[in-house]
ZAVO-546622 format. One record per residue: residue number from 0; chain; x, y, z of N, C-alpha, C, CB in turn. Coordinates in steps of 0.2 Angstrom, whole numbers. Each point is the difference from the previous one (the first is absolute). Glycine has a CB too. Layout:
  miba  midren    nxx    nyy    nzz   caxx   cayy   cazz    cxx    cyy    czz   cbxx   cbyy   cbzz
   NUM       A      X      Y      Z      X      Y      Z      X      Y      Z      X      Y      Z
...
This chain:
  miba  midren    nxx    nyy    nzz   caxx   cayy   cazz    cxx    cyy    czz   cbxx   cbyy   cbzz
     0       A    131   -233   -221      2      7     -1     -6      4     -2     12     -3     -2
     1       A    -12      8      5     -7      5     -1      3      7     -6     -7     -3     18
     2       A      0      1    -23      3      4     -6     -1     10      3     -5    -12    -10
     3       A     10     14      5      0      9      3     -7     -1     -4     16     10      0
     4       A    -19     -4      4     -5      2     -4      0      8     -6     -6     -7     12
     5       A      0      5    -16      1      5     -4      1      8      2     -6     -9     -7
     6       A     12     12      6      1      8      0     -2      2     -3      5      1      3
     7       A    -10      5     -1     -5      5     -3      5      4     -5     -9      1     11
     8       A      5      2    -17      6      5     -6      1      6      5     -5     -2    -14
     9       A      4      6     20     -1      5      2      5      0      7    -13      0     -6
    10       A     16     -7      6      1     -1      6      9      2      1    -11    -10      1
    11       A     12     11      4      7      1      3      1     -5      3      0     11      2
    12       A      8    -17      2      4     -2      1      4      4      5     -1     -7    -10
    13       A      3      5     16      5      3      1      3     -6      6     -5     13     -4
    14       A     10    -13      4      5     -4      3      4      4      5      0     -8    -11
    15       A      2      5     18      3      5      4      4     -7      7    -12     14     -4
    16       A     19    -13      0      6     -3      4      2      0      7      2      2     -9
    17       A     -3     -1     16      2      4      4      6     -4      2    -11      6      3
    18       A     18     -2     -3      8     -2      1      1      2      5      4      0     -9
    19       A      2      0     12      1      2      7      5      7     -2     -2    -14      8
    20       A      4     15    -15      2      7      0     -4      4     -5     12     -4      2
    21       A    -15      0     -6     -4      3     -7     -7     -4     -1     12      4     -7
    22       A    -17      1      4     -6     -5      2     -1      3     -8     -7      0     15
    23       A      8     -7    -21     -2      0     -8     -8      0     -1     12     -7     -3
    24       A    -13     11      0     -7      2     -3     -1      0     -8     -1      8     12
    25       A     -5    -11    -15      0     -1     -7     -6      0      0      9     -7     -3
    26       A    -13     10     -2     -4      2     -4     -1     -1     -7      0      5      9
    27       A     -7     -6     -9      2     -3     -9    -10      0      0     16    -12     -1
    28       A    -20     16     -4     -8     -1     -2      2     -4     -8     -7     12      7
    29       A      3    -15     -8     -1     -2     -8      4      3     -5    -10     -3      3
    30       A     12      3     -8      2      5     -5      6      3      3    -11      2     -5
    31       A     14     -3     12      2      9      1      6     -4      3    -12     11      2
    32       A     19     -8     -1      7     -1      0     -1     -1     10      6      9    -14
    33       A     -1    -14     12      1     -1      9      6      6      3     -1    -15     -2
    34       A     -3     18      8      3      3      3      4     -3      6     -7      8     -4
    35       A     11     -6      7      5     -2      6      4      5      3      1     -9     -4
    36       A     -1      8     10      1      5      3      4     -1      9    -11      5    -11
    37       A     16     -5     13      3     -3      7     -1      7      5     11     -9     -6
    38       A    -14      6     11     -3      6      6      4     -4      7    -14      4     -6
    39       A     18      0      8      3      0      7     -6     -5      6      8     14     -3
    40       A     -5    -18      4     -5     -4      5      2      3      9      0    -14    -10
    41       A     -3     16     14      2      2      7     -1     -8      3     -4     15      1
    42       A      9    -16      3      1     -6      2     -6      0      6     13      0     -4
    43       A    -13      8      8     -6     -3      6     -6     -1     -1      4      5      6
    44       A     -7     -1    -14     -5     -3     -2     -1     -1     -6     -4      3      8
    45       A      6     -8    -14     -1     -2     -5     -6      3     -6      5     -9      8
    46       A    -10      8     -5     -7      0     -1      0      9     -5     -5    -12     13
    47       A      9     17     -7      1      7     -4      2     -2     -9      7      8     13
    48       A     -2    -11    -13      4     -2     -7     -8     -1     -4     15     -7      4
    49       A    -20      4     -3     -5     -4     -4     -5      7     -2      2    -13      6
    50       A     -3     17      0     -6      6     -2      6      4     -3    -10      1     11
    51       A     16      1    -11      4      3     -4     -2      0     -6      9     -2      7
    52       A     -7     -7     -9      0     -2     -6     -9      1     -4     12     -8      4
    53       A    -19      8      0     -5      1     -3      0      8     -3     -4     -9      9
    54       A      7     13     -5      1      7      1      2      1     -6      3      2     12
    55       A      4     -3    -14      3      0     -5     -2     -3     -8      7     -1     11
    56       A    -11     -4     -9     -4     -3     -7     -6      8      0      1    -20      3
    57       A     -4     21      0     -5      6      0      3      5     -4     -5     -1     12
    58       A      9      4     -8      3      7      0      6      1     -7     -2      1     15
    59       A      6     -6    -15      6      0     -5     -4     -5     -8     12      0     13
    60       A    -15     -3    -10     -1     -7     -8     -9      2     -1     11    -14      3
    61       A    -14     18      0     -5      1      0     -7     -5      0      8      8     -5
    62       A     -7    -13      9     -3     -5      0     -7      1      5     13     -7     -2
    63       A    -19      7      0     -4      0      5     -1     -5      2     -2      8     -2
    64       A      1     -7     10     -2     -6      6     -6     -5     -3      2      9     13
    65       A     -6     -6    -13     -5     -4     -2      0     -4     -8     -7      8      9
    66       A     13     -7    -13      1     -5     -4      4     -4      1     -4      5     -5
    67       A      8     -6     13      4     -6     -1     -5     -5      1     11      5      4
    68       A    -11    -11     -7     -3     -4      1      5     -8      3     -9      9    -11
    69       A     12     -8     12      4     -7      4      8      6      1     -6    -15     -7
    70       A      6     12     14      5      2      4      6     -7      2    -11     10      4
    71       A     16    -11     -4      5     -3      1      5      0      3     -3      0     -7
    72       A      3     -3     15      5      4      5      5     -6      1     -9     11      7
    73       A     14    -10     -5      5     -3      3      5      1      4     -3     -3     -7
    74       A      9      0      9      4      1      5      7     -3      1    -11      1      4
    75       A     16      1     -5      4     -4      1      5      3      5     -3     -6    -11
    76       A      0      8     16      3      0      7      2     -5      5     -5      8     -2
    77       A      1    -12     -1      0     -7      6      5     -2     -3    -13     -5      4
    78       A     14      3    -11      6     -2     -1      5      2      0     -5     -4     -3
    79       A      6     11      2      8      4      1      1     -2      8     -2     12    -10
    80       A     -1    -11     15     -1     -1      7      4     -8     -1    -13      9      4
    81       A     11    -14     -6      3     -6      1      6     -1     -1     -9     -3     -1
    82       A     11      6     -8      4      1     -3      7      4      4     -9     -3     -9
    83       A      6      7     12      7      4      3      1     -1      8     -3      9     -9
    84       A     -1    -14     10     -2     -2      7     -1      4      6      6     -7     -5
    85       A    -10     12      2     -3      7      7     -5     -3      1      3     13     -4
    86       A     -7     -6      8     -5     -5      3      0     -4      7      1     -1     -9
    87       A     -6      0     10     -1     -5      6      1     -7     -2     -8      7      6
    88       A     10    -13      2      4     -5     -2     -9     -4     -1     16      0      8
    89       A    -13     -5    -13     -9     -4      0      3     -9     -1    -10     13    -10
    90       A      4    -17      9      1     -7     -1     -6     -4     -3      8      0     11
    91       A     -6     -4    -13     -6     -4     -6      0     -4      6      2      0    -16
    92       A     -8     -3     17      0     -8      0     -6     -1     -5      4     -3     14
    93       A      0     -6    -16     -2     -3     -6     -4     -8      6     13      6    -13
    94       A    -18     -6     12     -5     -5      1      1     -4     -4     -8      7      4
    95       A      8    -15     -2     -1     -4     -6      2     -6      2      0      9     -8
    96       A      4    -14      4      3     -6      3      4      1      3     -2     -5     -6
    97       A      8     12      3      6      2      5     -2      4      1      9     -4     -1
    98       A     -8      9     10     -2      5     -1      8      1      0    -13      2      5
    99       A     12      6     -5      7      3     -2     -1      9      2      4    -12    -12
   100       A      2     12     16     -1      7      2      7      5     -4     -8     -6     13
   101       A      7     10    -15      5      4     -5      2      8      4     -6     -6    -14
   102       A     14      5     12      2      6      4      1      6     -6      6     -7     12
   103       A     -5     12     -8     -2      5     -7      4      0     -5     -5      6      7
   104       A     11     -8     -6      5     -4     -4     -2     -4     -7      6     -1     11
   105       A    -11     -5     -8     -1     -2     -4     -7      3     -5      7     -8      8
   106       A    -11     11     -5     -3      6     -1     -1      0     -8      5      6     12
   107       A      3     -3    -11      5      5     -6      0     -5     -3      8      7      4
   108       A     -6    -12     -4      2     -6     -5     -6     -3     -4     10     -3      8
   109       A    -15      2     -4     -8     -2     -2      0      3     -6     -5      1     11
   110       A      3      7    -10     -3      4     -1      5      2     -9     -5      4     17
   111       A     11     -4    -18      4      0     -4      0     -8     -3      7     11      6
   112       A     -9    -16     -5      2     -5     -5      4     -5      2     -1      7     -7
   113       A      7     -5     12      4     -4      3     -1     -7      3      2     10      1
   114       A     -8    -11      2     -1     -6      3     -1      2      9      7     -7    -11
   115       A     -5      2     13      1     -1      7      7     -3      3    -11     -2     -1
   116       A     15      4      5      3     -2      3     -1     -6      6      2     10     -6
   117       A     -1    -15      3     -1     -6      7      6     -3      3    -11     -4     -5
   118       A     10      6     13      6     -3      3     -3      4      6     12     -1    -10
């Protein structure tokens, strides 16, 4: 495991969620109180929710750009998409002693804990 490296006293954090209804955003410099804040995610293009949230860290929490010093993005669309089963239809194949091909059923079950169904 590869250690975090040391954060500068000067430096900004900001962390940015993208959801398929709400994109969570958090901000937090040294010393200073974590902000949060939920911004409408447009479904045709995600990526608006993220410059929203830069925007927002500027204008509202007064953060300048050039002291964010690590940036933190993520996503959990792929997985609301599996979970709710929207989406295009898709398939694993698993290589190996057995191969094994999974329908998107199983997908679901994988992907949650469940296991596999064999039969």
């Amino acid at each position: 495991m590869t250690a975090t490296p040391p954060v500068a006293d000067n430096s900004i954090t900001i962390g940015v969620d993208v959801g398929g209804t709400f994109t969570d955003v958090v901000c937090r410099g040294p010393g200073d109180r974590m902000r949060v804040v939920k911004i409408p995610t447009s479904r045709a293009d995600p990526s608006l929710a993220v410059i929203t949230a830069l925007e927002h860290a500027r204008d509202a929490w007064n953060v300048p750009p050039e002291k964010v010093t690590r940036f933190v993005h993520g996503t959990t669309t792929a997985t609301n998409a599996v979970l709710e089963q929207k989406g295009a239809s898709g398939r694993v194949v698993r290589a190996g002693a057995a191969q094994t091909l999974l329908a998107d059923e199983e997908l679901a079950r994988v992907y949650l804990g469940q296991g596999l169904s064999h039969g």
